[in-house]
N, C-alpha and C positions, 0 to 999 in steps of 0.2 A: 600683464603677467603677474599680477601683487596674490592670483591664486596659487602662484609658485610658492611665496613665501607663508602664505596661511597654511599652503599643504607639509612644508616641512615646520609649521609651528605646531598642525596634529601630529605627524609624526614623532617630534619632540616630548609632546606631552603625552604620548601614547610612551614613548621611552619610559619616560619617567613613571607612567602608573606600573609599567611592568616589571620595573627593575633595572632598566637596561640605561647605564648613565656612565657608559663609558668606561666601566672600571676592567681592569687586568681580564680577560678570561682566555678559553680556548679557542674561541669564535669572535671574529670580528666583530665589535657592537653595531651597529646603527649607528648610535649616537654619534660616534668617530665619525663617521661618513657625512653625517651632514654636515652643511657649512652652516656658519657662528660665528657672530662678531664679539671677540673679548676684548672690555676694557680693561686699559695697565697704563698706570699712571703711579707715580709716587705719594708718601700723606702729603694731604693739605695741596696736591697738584688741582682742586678744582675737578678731579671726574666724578663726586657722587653729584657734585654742582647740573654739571654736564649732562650727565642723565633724567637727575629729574628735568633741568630743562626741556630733552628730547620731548620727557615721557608728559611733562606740561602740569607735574603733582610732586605738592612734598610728600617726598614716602620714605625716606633714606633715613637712616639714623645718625644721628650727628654726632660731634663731641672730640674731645683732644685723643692725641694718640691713634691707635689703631682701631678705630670704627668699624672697617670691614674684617670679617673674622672670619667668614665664608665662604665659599664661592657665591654668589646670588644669579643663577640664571632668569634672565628676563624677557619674559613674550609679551610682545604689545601686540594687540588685534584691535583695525580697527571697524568701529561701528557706523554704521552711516548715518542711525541716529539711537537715542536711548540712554539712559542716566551710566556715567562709568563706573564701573568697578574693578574690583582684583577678588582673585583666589589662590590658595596657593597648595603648592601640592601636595603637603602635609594634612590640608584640611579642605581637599577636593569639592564636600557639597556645600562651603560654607564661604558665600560673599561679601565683601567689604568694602562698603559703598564711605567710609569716612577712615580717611588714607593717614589720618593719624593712630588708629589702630593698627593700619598696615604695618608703621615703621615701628610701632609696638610691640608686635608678632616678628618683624626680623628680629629687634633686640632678643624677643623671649627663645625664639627657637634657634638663636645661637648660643643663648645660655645652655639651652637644655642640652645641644652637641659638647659645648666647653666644659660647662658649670659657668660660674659667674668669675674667671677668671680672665687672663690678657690672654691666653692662648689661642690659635689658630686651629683650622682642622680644614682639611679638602671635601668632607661632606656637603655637596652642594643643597642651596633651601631654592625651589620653584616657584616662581611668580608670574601672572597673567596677569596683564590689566588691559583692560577691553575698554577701550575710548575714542570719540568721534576725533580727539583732538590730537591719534598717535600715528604713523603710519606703520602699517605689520613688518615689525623686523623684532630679532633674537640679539639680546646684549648677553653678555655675562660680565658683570663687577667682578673684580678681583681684587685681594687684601691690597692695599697701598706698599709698596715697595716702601722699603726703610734703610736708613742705614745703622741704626745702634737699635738694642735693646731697651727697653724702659724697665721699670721696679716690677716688679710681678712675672714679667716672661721671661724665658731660657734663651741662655747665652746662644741657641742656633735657631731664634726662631728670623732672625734678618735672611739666611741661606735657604729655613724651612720656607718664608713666603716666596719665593724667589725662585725654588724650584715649582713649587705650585704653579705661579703664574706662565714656569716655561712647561710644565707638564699643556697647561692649555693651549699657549702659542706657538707650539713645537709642531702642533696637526698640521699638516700643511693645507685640512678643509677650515682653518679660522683666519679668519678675518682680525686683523689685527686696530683696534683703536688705544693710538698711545697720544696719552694726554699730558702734556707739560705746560707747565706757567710760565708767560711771557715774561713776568719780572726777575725771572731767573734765567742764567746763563744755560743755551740750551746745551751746551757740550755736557753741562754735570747732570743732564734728565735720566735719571732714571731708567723711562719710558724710552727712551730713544734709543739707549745703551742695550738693556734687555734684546728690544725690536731686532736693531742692527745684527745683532749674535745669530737670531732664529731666520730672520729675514732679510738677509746682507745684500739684495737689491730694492727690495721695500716694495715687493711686486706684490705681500699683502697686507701691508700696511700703510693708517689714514692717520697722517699727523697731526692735531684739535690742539690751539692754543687758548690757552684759557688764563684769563688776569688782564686782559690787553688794556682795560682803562685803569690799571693800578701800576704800569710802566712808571718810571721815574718820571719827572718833568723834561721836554727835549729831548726823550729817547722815544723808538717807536719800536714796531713790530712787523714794518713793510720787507724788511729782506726774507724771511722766515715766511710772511705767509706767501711772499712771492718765489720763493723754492729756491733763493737764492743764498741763504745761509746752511739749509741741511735741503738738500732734492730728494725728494720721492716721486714714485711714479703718480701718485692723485695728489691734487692741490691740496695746499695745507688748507684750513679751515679755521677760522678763528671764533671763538665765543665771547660773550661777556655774560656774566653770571651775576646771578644777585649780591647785593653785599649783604656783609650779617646785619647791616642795620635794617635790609628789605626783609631778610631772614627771621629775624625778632620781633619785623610789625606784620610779618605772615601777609608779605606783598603778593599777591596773587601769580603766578605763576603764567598765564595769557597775559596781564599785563608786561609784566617782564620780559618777553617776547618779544613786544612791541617796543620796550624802553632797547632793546639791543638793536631791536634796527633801526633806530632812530638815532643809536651812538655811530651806527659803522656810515649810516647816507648823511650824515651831518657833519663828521671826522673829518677834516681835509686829507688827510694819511688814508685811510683808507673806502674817500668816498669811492672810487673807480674800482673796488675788491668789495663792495658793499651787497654787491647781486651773487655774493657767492660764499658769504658768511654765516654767522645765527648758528642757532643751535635749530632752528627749523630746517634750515638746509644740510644742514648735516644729518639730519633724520633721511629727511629726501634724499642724500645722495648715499648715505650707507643704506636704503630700502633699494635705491635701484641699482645698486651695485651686488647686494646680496642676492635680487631675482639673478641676473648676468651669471654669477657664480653655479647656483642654483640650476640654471637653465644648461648650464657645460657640464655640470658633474649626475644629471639626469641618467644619461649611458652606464655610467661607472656604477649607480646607486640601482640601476635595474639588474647588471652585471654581478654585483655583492648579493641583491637581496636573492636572484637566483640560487647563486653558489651556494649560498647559508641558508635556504630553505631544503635545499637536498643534505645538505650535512645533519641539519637538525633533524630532517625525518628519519636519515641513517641511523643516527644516533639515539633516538627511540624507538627505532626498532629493536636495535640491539638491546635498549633497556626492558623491553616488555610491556606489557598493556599493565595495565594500575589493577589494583586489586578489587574484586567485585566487593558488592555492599551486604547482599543478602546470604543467608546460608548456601541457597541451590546454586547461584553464581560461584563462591564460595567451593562448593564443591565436585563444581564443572571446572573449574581451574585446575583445582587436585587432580581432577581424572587427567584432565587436557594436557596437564604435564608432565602425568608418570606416565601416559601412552607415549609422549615425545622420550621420555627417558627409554622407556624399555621400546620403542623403535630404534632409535640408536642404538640400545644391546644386540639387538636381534640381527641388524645390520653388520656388524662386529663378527658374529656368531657364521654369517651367509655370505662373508667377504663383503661386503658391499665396502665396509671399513676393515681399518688392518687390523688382524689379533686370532682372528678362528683358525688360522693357518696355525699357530701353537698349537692346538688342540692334535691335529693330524702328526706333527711332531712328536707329543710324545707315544700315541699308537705307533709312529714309523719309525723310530728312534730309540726314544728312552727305554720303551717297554721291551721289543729286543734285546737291548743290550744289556736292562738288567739280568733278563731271563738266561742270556748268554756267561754272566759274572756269577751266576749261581754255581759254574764248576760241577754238574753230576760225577765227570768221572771221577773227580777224588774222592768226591764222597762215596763212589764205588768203588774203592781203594781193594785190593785182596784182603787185608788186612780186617777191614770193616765189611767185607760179605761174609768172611770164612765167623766172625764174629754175628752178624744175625740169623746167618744160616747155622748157627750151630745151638744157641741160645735159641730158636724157634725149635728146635729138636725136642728142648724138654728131655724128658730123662730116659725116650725113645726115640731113637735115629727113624727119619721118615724112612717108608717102604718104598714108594714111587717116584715124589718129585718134593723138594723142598716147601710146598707150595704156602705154607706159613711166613716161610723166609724169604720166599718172594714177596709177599704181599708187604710184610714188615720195610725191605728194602724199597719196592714203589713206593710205600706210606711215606716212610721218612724221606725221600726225596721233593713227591709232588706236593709233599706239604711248605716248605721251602717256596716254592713258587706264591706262597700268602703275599711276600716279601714286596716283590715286583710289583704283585695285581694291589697290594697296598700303595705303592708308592705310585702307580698310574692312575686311582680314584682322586690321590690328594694332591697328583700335582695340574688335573683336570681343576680342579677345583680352584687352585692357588690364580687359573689361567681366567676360570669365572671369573673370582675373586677380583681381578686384573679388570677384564674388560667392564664391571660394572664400575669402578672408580673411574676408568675413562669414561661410558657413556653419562655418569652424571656429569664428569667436569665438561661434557661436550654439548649438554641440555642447556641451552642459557639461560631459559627458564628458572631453572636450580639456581645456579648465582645470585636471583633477585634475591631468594626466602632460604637464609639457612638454616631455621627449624626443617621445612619441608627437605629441605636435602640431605638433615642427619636422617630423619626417619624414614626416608626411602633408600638409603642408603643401608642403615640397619636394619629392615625389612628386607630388603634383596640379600643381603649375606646372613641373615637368618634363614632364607628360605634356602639358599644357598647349603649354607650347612644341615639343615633336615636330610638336602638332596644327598649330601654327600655321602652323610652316615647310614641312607637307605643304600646306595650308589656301594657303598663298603659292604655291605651285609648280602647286596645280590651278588658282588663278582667275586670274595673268599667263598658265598657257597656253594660258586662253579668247581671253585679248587676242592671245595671239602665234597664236592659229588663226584670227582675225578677219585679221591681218592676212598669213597665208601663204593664204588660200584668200578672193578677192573674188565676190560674187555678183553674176553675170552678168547672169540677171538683170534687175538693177537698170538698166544699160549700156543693155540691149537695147530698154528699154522708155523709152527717152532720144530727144526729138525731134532731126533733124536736118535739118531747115532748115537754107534757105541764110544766112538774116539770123543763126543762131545760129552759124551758122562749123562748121558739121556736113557741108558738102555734100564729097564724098570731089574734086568737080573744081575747090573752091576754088582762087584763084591762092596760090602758094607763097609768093609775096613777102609777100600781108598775112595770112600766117596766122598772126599773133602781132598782131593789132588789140587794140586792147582790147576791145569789145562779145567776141570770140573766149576769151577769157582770163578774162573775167567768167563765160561762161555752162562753159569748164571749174572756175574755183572752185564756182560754183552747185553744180554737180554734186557736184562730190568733197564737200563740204560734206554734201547732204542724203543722203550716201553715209555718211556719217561718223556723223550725225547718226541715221539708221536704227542703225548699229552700236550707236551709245550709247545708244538704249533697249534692244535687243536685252542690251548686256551688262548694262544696270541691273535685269536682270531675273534672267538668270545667275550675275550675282556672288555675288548674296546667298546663291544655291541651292546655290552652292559653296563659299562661306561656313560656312556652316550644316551643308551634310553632312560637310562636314571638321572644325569645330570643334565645335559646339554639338553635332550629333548625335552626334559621337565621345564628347564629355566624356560627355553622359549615360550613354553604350555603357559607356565602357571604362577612365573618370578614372582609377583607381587597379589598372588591372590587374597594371600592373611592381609596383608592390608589394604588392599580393597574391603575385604570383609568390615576390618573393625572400621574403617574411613566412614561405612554407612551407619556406625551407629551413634557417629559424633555428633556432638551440637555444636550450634552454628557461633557460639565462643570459643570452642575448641579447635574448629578449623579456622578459624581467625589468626589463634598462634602459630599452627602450620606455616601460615603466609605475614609472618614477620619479616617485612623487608626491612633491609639494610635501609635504614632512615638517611644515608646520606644517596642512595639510588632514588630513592624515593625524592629527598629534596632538589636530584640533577633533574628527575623527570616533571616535576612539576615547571622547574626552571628552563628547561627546554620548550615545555610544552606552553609556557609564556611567551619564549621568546619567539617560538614558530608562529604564535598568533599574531604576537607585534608585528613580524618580517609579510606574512600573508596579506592583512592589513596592508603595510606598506607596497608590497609587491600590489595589489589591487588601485592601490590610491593614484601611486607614480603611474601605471600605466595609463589610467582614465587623465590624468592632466598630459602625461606622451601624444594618448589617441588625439586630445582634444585639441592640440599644438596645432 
């Protein structure tokens, strides 16, 4: 099964070219999800020792104090044959077959995270080393647990490494290797302490004793690797590492290997625990422990990568496709979007969405009621007929019918109705007005580009207003045609009785009676009156074909127009996205290839089971 652990060391390093390393987001990482053996161990406990032992190379960097300043994830692949190398993921195409450069390059590019200071940082540095002599499993080195500060670091960087190390071993997919030195008393480890907090039955953690030949004289280290002084659930493991003096003559490293198992089958103490020490075995049994892991959490990671390939494609969808490259692209997007805009008006307008029901509102509502607030008959008061019928006389009393003073009193009536047929153009409008700021907030298209959505938005309520102020000039010149042309008619089919003051041989003298002046308001009134159903019925129709039926026609025709005579820099600005929609969508659209990728990989290793 060791294609278990190569397949989550590409998916690891597939993580890390895309971004995805764990950190805070809205969506599950990967990286979480897989399982990871981190080491934790205290300074000076013997784990960079440990590791290169595993890994069979100097590559660590050495030196007093706090050495590690990193996280260093570490992928061993190995080779069946072929000269070893490393890369690391900072400098992807570039291999380093002399592993004292390597430790070179972690110095330099933790300087370049820190500067050249003592300080820490959780920015993890990425390393592969491909060799015949590793077996494929995933470490991660963590800073050495401490307890004081030294001259140059901040009084919280002992809490600051500390939470680091429990950010890693908190997952419950790591693997825990805590590494403590045998010449020390294990109650005060560090390692142990840490483990115990995250891991309080130690179901995943591997306890590695390291220093075992540097015990005092007459003291040994058999309770401890025989589970009898601290139990965990997997056997302790014991190492012996080089000393500085092998360290300083650059003892080979295979040798070394060989000089440890020659200490544990030679030991009296620990010849009978000799088949189950080394830092070779410890490789061996963290590689076939990590397949085991690997092979349980198979379900759960096909499970995840599911879920988070449908969230991620949801979630760009809702961002929108990216922005074309060429003008005519470019300009197919503009059309593609203002047709989705003004289908959402149009929808609005046809019920499909809520709002065009205002529009009948104020036809069935406002416009009545204003028409009704106009009050004719005061303004056909006695007082104010007997006054234009009398002032229409001129300085000769009519012979037959006041018909000056009729006309005068129609006039000034149905001229009043401007009022209403004004306030039902402009609150049509007010309702346009309305439903075009809802169907742009409703295009999610517009959200990407808000140049594009000022200027279709000021493009519709300019077009808007053209409509409105033609929309004003067709339905006052209903009212002003009501009032240059009267319908006869109406006049003609008017009794005239003598008791109603209609007789043409009336006496002159009382032809301003009151009963006379009542039944000319009467008249002019239900004259009026006729009108103002007649326009409550026009208005609307002229309403409507001016505004409403234009918007639908021809909302955004001006800019369609001037759209075609732009250049392909100018439509460019139209489609200035929001740089940070843009950097979700590029980042999504990484991390749906990572998750696909992975969803492809896991299943072919699933089939292949």
């Amino acid at each position: 099964m060791e294609n278990l652990i190569a397949l989550v060391n590409r998916l690891q390093r597939a993580c890390t070219a895309l971004g995805d390393h764990g950190e805070e987001s809205s969506l599950p990482t990967l990286w979480d999800a897989l399982p990871s053996i981190a080491v934790v161990g205290g300074q000076s406990s013997g784990k960079s020792s440990v590791l290169e032992s595993v890994v069979g190379k100097d590559f660590l960097p050495r030196g007093s104090g706090i050495v590690t300043r990193r996280p260093l994830v570490l992928q061993l692949h190995r080779l069946d044959e072929g000269r070893e190398y490393a890369e690391f993921g900072h400098l992807p195409r570039k291999r380093f077959t002399d592993f004292a450069a390597v430790r070179k390059e972690i110095a330099d590019e933790t300087d370049r995270e820190t500067g050249r200071s003592k300080q820490i940082s959780s920015v993890p540095i990425y390393l592969s080393i491909y060799s015949p002599n590793v077996v494929n499993l995933t470490l991660i080195d963590l800073p050495g647990l401490t307890k004081v500060a030294v001259e140059g670091q901040s009084d919280s960087i002992v809490q600051d490494i500390e939470n680091m190390v429990r950010s890693y071993i908190e997952k419950p997919n790591c693997i825990i290797l805590a590494v403590s030195p045998a010449n020390q008393d294990l109650a005060t480890s560090d390692a142990i302490k840490v483990s115990r907090e995250v891991d309080p039955k130690g179901e995943r953690t591997f306890g590695v004793l390291t220093k075992i030949d540097l015990m005092d004289k007459g003291t040994n280290a058999v309770e401890i690797l025989e589970g009898k002084a601290y139990k965990l659930q997997f056997p302790w493991i014991g190492v012996v590492n080089r000393s500085q003096a092998d360290i300083n003559k650059n003892v080979d490293m295979i040798a070394a290997r060989r000089r440890e198992r020659e200490y544990f089958s030679s030991t009296p103490e620990y010849k009978h625990l000799a088949h189950r020490m080394g830092s070779e075995h410890l490789g061996k049994v963290l590689s076939k422990h990590l397949e085991t892991v690997i092979k349980s959490r198979i379900p759960g990671l096909q499970s995840l990568i599911n879920k988070t390939i449908i969230e991620l494609e949801t979630e760009l969808s809702s961002l929108g496709k990216p922005i074309a490259t060429d003008a005519g692209g470019k300009l197919y997007m503009i059309m593609e979007i203002c047709r989705s805009f003004d289908g959402n008006f149009k929808e609005h307008l046809d019920g499909v969405r809520p709002g065009g029901d205002k529009i009948y509102y104020v036809f069935d509502n406002q416009l009545p009621a204003a028409l009704k607030r106009l009050q004719f008959d005061k303004q056909l008061s006695m007082d104010n007929v007997r006054k234009l019928i009398t002032e229409a006389d001129g300085y000769q009393p009519h012979l037959i019918a006041p018909e000056q003073g009729y006309r005068r009193l129609i006039e000034s009536s149905v001229i009043s109705i401007k009022g209403p047929a004004e306030a039902a153009v402009d609150a049509v409008h007010a309702i346009l007005k309305e439903l075009i700021h809802k169907a742009i907030s409703e295009t999610a298209e517009l959200k990407q580009y808000p140049s594009l959505r000022v200027e279709v938005s000021n493009a519709a309520i300019e077009s808007l207003e053209s409509m409105r102020d033609e929309s004003k000039r067709a339905t006052l010149q209903l009212v002003e045609m009501e009032c240059s042309y009267l319908t006869v008619d109406f006049f003609r089919k008017l009794p005239q009785d003598i008791e109603k003051g209609g007789n043409p041989t009336h006496s002159i003298f009382d032809r301003y009676n009151d009963s006379y002046l009542r039944r000319i308001g009467s008249n002019v009134l239900s004259y009026v009156n006729m009108v103002c159903t007649s326009l409550r019925n026009s208005i609307p129709k002229s309403v409507v074909h001016c505004q409403v039926r234009e918007a639908k026609r021809s909302l955004l025709d001006h800019f369609f127009a001037d759209l075609g005579k732009k250049e392909g820099k100018d439509l460019g600005t139209l489609l200035d996205e929001d740089p940070s929609i843009m950097k979700r969508r590029l980042s999504l659209a990484k991390r749906l290839e990572l998750y696909r990728s992975a969803q492809a990989e896991i299943d072919s290793v699933a089939w292949s089971k």
